[in-house]
C-alpha atoms as one frame of an Amber mdcrd trajectory, in Angstrom:
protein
  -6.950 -16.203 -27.118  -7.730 -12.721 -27.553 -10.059 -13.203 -30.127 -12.011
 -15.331 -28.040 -12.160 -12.767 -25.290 -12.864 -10.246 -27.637 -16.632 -12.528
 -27.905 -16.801 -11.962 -23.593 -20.276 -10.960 -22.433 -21.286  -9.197 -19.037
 -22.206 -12.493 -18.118 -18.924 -14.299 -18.921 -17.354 -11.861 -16.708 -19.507
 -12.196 -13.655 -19.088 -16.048 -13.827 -15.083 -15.888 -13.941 -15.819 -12.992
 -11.156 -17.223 -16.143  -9.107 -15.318 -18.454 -10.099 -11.950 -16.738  -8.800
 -13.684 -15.927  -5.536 -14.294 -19.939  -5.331 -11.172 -20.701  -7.066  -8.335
 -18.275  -5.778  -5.888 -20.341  -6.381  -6.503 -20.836 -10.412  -4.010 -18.707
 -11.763  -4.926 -18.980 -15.341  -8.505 -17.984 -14.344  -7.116 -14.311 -12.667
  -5.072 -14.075 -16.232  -8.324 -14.151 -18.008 -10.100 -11.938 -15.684  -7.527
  -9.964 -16.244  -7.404  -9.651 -19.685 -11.247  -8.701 -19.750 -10.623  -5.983
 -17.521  -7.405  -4.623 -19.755 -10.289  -4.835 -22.490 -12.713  -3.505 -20.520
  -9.896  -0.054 -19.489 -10.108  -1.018 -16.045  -6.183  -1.025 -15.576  -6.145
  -0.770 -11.808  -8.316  -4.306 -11.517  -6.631  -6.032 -14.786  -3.142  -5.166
 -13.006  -4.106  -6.576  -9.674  -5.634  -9.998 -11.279  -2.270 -10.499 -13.377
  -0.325  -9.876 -10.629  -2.810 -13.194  -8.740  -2.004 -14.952 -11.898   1.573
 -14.860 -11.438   3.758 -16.996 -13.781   1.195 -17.201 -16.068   0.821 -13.849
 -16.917   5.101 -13.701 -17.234   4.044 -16.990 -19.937   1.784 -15.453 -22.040
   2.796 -12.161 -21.953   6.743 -12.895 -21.805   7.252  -9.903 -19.519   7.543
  -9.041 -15.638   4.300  -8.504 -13.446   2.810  -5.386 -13.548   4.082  -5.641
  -9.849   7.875  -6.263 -10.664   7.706  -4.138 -13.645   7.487  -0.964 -11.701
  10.086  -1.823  -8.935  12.885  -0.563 -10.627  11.182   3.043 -11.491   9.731
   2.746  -7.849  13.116   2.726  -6.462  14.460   5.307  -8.873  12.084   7.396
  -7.571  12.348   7.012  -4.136  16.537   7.925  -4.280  15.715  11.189  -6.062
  13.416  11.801  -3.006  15.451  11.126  -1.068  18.557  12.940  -2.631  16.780
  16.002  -2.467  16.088  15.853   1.188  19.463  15.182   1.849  20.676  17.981
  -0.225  17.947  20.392   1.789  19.540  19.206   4.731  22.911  19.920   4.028
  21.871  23.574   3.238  20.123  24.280   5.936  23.176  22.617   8.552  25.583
  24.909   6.119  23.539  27.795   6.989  23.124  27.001  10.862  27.210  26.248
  10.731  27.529  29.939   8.619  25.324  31.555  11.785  27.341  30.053  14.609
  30.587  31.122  13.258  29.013  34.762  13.151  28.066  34.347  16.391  31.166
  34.054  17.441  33.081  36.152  15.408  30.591  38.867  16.952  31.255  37.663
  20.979  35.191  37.896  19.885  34.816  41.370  18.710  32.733  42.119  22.266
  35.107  40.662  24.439  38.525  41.641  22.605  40.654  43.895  25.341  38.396
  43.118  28.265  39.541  41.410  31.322  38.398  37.695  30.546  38.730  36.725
  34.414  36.212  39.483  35.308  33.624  40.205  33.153  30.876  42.833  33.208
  27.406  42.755  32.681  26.318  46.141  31.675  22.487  47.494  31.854  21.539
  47.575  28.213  23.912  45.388  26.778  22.675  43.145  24.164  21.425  39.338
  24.557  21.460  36.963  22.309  18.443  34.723  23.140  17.301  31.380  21.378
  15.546  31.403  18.541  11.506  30.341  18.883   9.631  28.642  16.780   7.825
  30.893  13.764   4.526  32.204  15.232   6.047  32.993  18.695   5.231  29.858
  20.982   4.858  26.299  20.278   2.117  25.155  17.944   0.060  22.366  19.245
  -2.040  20.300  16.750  -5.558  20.171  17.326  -8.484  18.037  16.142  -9.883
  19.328  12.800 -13.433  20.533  13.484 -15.278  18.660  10.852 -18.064  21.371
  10.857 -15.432  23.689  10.709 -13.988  22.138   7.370 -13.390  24.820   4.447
 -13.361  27.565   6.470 -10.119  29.499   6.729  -8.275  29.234   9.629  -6.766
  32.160  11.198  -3.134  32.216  10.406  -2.145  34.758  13.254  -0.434  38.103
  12.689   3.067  36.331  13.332   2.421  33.948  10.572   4.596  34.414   7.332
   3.470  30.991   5.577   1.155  31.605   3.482  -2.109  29.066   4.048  -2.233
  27.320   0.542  -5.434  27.201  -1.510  -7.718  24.276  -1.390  -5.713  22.222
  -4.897  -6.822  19.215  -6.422  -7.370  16.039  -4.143  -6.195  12.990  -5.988
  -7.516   9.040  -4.711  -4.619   6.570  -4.472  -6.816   3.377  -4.123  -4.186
   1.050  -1.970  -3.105  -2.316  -3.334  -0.037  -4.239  -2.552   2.815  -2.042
  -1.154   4.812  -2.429  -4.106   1.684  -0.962  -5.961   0.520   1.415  -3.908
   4.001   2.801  -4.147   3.822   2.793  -7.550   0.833   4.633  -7.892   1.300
   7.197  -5.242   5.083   8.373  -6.745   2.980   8.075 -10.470   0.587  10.429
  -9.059   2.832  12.338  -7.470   5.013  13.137 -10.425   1.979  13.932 -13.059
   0.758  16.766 -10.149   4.676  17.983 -10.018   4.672  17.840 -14.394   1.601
  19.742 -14.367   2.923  22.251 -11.764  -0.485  21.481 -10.055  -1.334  21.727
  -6.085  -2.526  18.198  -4.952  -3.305  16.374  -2.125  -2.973  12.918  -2.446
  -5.250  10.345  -0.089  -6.099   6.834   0.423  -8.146   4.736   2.721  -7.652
   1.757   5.211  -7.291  -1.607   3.241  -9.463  -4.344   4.830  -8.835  -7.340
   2.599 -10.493  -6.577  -0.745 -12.433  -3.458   0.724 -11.051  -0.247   1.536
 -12.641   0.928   4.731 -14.289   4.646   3.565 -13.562   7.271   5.833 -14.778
  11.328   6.097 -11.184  11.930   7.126  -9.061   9.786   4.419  -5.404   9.295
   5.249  -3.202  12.058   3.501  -0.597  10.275   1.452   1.461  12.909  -0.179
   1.294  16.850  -0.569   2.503  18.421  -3.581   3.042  22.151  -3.596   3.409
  23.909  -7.335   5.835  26.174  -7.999   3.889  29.085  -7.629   2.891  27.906
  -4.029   6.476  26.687  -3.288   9.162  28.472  -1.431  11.864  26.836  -3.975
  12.198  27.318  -7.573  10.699  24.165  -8.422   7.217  22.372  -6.781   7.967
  20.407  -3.345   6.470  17.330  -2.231   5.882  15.900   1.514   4.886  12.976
   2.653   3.144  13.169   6.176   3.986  10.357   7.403   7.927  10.211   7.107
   8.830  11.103  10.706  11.437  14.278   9.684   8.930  15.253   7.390   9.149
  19.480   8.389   5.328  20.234   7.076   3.001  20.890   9.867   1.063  23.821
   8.695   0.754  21.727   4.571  -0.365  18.923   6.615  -3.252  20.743   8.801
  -4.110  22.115   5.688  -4.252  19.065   3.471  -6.168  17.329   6.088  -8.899
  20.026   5.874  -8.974  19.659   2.212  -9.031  15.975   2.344 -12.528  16.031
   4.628 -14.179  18.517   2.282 -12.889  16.410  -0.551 -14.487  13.356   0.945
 -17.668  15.241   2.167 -18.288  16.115  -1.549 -17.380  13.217  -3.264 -20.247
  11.306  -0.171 -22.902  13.889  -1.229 -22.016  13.042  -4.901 -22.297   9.080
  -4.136 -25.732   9.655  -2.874 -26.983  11.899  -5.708 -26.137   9.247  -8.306
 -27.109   6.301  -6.366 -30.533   7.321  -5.593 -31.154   8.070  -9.840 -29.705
   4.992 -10.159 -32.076   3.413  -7.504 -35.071   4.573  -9.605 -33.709   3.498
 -13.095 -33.542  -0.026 -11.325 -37.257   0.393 -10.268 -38.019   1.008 -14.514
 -39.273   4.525 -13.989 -37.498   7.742 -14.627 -35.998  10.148 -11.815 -37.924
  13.675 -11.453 -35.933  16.300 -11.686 -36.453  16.962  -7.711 -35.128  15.120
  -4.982 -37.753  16.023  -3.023 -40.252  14.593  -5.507 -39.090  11.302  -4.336
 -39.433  12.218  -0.432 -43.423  11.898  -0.465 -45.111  10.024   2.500 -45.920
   6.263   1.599 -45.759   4.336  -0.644 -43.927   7.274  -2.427 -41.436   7.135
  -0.265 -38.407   6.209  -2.416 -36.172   7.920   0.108 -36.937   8.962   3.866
 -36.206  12.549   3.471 -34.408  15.312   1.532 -30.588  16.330   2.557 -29.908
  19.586   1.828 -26.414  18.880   0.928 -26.892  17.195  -1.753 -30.537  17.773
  -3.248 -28.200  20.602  -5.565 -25.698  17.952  -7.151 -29.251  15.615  -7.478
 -30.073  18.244  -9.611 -27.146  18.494 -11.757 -26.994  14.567 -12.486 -30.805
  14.649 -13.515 -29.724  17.704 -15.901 -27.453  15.439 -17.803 -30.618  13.155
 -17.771 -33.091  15.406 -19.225 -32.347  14.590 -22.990 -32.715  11.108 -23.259
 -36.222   9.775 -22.797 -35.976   5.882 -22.229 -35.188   4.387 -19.394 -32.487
   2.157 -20.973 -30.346   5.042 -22.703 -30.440   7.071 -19.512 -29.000   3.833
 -17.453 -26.139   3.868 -19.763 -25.584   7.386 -20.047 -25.550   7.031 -15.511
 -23.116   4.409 -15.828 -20.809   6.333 -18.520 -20.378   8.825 -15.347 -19.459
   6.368 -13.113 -16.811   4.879 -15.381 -15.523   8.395 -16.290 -15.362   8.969
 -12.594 -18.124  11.560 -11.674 -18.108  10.439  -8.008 -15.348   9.550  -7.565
 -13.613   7.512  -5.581 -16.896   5.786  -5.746 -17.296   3.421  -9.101 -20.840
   2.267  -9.020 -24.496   2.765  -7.161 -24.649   2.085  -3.680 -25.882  -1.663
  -2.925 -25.831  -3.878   0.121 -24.150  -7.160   0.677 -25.453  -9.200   3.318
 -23.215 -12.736   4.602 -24.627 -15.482   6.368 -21.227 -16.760   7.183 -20.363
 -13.630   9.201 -23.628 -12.076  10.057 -22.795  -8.948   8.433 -24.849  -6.259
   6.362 -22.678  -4.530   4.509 -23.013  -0.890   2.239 -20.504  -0.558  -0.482
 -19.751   0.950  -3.673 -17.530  -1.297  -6.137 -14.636  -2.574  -3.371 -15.494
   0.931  -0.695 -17.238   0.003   1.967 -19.194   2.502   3.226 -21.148   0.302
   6.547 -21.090  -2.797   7.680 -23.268  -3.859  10.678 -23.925  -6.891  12.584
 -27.090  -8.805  11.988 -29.684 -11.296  13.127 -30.108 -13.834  10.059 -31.949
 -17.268  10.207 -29.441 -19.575   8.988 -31.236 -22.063   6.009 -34.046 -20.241
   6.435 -32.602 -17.053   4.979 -32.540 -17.317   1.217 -29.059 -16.362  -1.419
 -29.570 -14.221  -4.114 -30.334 -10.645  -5.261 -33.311  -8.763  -4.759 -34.104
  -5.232  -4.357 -35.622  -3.045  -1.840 -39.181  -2.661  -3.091 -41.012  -1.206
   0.372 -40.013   1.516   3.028 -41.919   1.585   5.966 -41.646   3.205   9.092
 -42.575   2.013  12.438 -44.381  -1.941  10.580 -47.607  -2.415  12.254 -47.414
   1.117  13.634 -45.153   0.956  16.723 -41.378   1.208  16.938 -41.646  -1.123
  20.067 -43.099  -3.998  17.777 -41.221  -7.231  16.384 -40.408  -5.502  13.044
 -39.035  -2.233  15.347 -38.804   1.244  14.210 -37.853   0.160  10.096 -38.388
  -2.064   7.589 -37.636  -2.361   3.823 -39.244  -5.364   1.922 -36.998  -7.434
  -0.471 -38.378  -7.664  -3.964 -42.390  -7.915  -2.359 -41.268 -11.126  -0.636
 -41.834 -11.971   3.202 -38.903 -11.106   3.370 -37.505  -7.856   4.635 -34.449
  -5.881   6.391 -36.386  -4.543   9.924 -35.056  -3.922  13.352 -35.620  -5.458
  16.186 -36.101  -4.985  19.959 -34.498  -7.858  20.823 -31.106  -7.721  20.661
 -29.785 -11.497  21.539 -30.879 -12.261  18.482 -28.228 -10.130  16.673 -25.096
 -11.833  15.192 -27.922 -15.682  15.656 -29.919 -17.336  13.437 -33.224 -16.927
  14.988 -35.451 -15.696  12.556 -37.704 -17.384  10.423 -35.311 -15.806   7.243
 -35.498 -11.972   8.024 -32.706  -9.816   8.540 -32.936  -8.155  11.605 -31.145
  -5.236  12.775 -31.198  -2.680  15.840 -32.695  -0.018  15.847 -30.151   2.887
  15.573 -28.509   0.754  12.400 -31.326   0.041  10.685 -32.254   3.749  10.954
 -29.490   5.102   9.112 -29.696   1.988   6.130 -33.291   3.539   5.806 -31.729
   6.895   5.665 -28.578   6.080   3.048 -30.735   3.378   0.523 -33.348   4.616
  -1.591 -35.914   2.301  -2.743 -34.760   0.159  -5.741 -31.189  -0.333  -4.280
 -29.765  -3.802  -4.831 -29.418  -6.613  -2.186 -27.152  -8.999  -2.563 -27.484
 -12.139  -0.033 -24.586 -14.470   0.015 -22.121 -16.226   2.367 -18.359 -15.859
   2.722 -17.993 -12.489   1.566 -17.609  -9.948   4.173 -15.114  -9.940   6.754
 -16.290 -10.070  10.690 -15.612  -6.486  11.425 -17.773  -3.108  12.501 -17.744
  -0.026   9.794 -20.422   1.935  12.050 -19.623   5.376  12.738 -20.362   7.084
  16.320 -23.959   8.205  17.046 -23.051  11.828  16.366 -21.883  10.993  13.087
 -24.750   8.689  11.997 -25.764   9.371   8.311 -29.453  11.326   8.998 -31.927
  13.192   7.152 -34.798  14.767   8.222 -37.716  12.195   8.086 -40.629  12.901
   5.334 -43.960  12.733   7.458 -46.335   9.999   6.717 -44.120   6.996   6.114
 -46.291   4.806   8.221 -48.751   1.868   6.575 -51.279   1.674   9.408 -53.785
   0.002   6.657 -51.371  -3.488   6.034 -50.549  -5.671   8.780 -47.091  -6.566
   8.117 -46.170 -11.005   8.016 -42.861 -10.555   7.047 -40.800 -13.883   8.519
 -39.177 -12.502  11.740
C-alpha cells in the first residue's frame, strides 16, 4: 500500500480531500488521507484523519490512535503539574503557619506580667495590621488597549515583579481535547527543555475552522529560569481558577495581540505576492506599485504596516526569474511556517447552502459574512478575482453599490448592494451581493488574483465580522472608478 501512495499526485489528494467531506463516514478513506499527509510531513492533519479512521488505522498499523497513544504521557504530565502545585502550596501554608506562631510568640512576650483583665493601650505602641496586597491597594484588571499593545506598562514604584520581556509566542492549533492536551503539555515541555520564555495561544474551534482572533486565547505561560523566581522555569495556565499569575497573564495577553498583529500583517504580505503569481506576472518589489488607480489596481491601497514585511518576502523573490520557481519558492515559506499560524494565501469560500462568504487561510477563518446569492442561478466552481472597481457605474447608491470585484471576466461578480432584503435570499440573477460596509473591507483584505471558491455545504451559519472600529481598512488609492464601462454584471 505504501508503494502505491508513494505514486499520489496533487490531484489524487484533492479528490480523497472531497471524497471524505462527502463520505465522512469511510474510515478507510481518512486512513489514506492520512497516510498522504504523514508523506506529505503534515503530522498535525495525518494525526487528525487517523484518528477519523479509527479501527482501521489500529489494523494496519497494529498500534493505538495517535489519540490514545498520548493519553498515558498526557496524564503523566498533568500529575507532575499538579504535584508541583501541591508541593508550592504546602510551602507557602508552612510559611504562613511559621508567621502565625511568631506572631504569637511576640503578643506572649508583650503581654507576659501585665494585668490580662485590664489592658492598656499605650500612645505609640505598635500595631500589627493586615497584610495588603503587593503594590499597596487592590489591582483591578483592565481592558488591554489594543493601540496600546507593546508598549511598556508602568509597573509602579511599589512594584517588585519584574515585567517579563516579550518571549516567544507559540500556536497550539486546537483539535480534540485529548489532542489539544497533548500538544499544549508537548509544547509546553520543549519551551521548559530549552529554558525559553513562551507564551502559548490558541483560537476558538468552530467545527473544522478555528475562528482567528487579534486577541488569541492564552493557553499556557512558561517562565525560564532566568525569568523565574524558583530555581527551575515555572509554568501557568490562565485559566485554572487558583492559578496565582495576574501580572504573567496581563503580560502574556499583550504579547499575544502583538504576536497576532504581526503574524496578520505577515498573512497579507504573502498573500497579495501570491495573488499576483496566480495572475502569471511577477510582484514588483513595491507594494505600492500595485496600489495604482484602475485597472492597476491589484489592491485598494497601501498599509503602512505591512508594505515593510512586503518588502522582505519580494527580497527572497528577487533571484529567481520565472514565475513558476518563484510560486514554489512562496509556497516553501508557507510550509516552513513564515506566517505563521497562517498555512496558505488568503482565498474566499462562498456556500450556497448557508449564504455565507467566507475569508480563510488553510482551516483559519479570518471573515465570514452573510450574503445575497441566486440559488441555481449562481454557478460552483473556482474562479479568481480578475476586476476591482469602485463605486460600478459610478455611484455608490447604484445596484452594484459602493464595490465590485469580477470573477474570472465573467458576469459574474462579488458587489454590494443597497438593498438589504436581499441578503441571506436568492434573488439575484447569480451575483453575490453584499452590503456595503462588508464588501468594503473584502475589497480592502483581497488583492486581485485571489481565489474564489463557490460551493455548497461548507461553511457553517455563523458571523466572523469584527465591530466597525475594527474593520480591516486602508487608505483608498484615488482613481479606482471605470466611468468608461457600463457594468452588466447579473445582479
Amino acid at each position: 500500500m505504501n508503494e502505491r501512495l508513494d505514486e499520489w499526485t496533487e490531484k489524487d489528494e484533492a479528490y480523497m480531500k472531497k471524497y471524505v467531506q462527502a463520505h465522512p463516514d469511510n474510515r478507510m478513506a481518512w486512513y489514506l488521507l492520512g497516510k498522504q499527509y504523514e508523506k506529505d510531513g503534515q503530522l498535525r492533519k495525518a494525526s487528525y484523519c487517523y484518528n477519523q479512521a479509527g479501527d482501521i488505522y489500529k489494523a494496519f498499523e497494529n498500534e493505538p490512535l495517535p489519540i490514545e497513544r498520548f493519553q498515558e504521557e498526557q496524564l503523566l504530565m498533568m500529575q507532575a503539574v499538579q504535584k508541583r502545585m501541591r508541593k508550592r502550596n504546602r510551602i507557602k501554608l508552612g510559611i504562613r503557619v511559621l508567621a502565625s506562631l511568631l506572631i504569637l510568640l511576640l503578643f506572649g512576650a508583650m503581654l507576659a506580667g501585665e494585668d490580662a483583665m485590664a489592658p492598656s493601650s499605650k500612645p505609640g505602641e505598635t500595631e500589627i495590621a493586615q497584610p495588603k496586597p503587593e503594590g499597596g491597594e487592590n489591582q483591578t484588571l483592565k481592558p488591554v488597549d489594543k493601540h496600546a499593545v507593546g508598549k511598556d506598562a508602568d509597573p509602579g514604584k511599589d512594584n517588585k515583579l519584574p515585567s517579563p520581556s516579550l518571549g516567544t509566542v507559540v500556536y497550539v492549533e486546537k483539535t480534540s481535547s485529548a489532542q489539544s492536551d497533548r500538544q499544549l503539555r508537548q509544547a509546553v515541555v520543549k519551551a521548559a527543555k530549552q529554558n525559553q520564555s513562551s507564551t502559548l495561544v490558541t483560537l476558538q474551534k468552530h467545527g473544522r475552522w478555528s475562528i482567528w482572533s487579534t486577541q488569541p486565547q492564552v493557553w499556557a505561560i512558561v517562565k525560564s529560569k532566568a525569568q523565574s523566581e524558583s530555581k527551575s522555569s515555572q509554568t501557568y495556565f490562565p485559566g485554572d481558577a487558583d492559578c496565582e499569575c495576574e501580572p504573567e497573564r496581563m503580560q502574556a495577553v499583550k504579547d499575544a495581540a502583538l504576536w497576532a498583529r504581526a503574524a496578520e500583517q505577515r498573512l497579507m504580505a504573502m498573500s497579495t505576492h501570491a495573488a499576483v503569481l496566480q495572475r502569471g506576472k511577477q510582484p514588483p518589489a513595491s507594494v505600492g506599485e500595485l496600489a495604482k488607480g484602475y485597472p492597476r489596481n491589484v489592491v485598494s491601497g497601501v498599509h503602512a504596516e505591512w508594505s515593510g514585511i512586503y518588502k522582505d518576502v519580494h527580497k527572497k523573490l528577487t533571484p529567481i526569474k520565472t514565475v513558476p520557481k518563484m510560486k514554489r519558492v512562496l509556497d516553501e515559506q508557507w510550509a516552513t511556517g513564515a506566517a505563521e499560524p497562517f498555512e496558505e494565501p488568503l482565498r474566499i469560500i462562498i456556500d450556497k447552502k448557508t449564504h455565507r462568504l467566507a475569508v480563510v487561510s488553510g482551516s483559519i477563518m479570518l471573515r465570514n459574512y452573510k450574503v445575497g446569492l441566486g440559488g441555481d442561478r449562481t454557478p460552483e466552481g473556482s474562479f479568481v478575482i480578475s476586476e476591482k472597481v469602485v463605486n460600478p457605474n459610478g455611484s455608490s447608491s447604484g445596484a452594484y453599490g459602493s464595490r465590485g470585484m469580477a470573477l474570472s471576466n465573467t458576469q459574474y461578480a462579488i458587489h454590494g448592494t443597497n438593498d438589504l432584503d436581499s441578503i441571506g435570499q436568492d434573488e439575484s440573477l447569480g451575483c453575490i451581493r453584499m452590503s456595503n460596509e462588508d464588501v468594503e473591507e473584502l475589497f480592502d483584505m483581497v488583492a486581485m488574483g485571489t481565489k474564489v471558491t463557490i460551493t455548497s455545504g461548507h461553511l457553517p451559519d455563523m458571523s466572523v465580522v469584527p465591530a466597525d472600529d475594527e474593520r480591516y481598512r486602508v487608505p483608498l488609492t484615488p482613481g479606482q472608478e471605470n466611468p468608461k464601462k457600463v457594468y452588466k454584471w447579473l445582479d
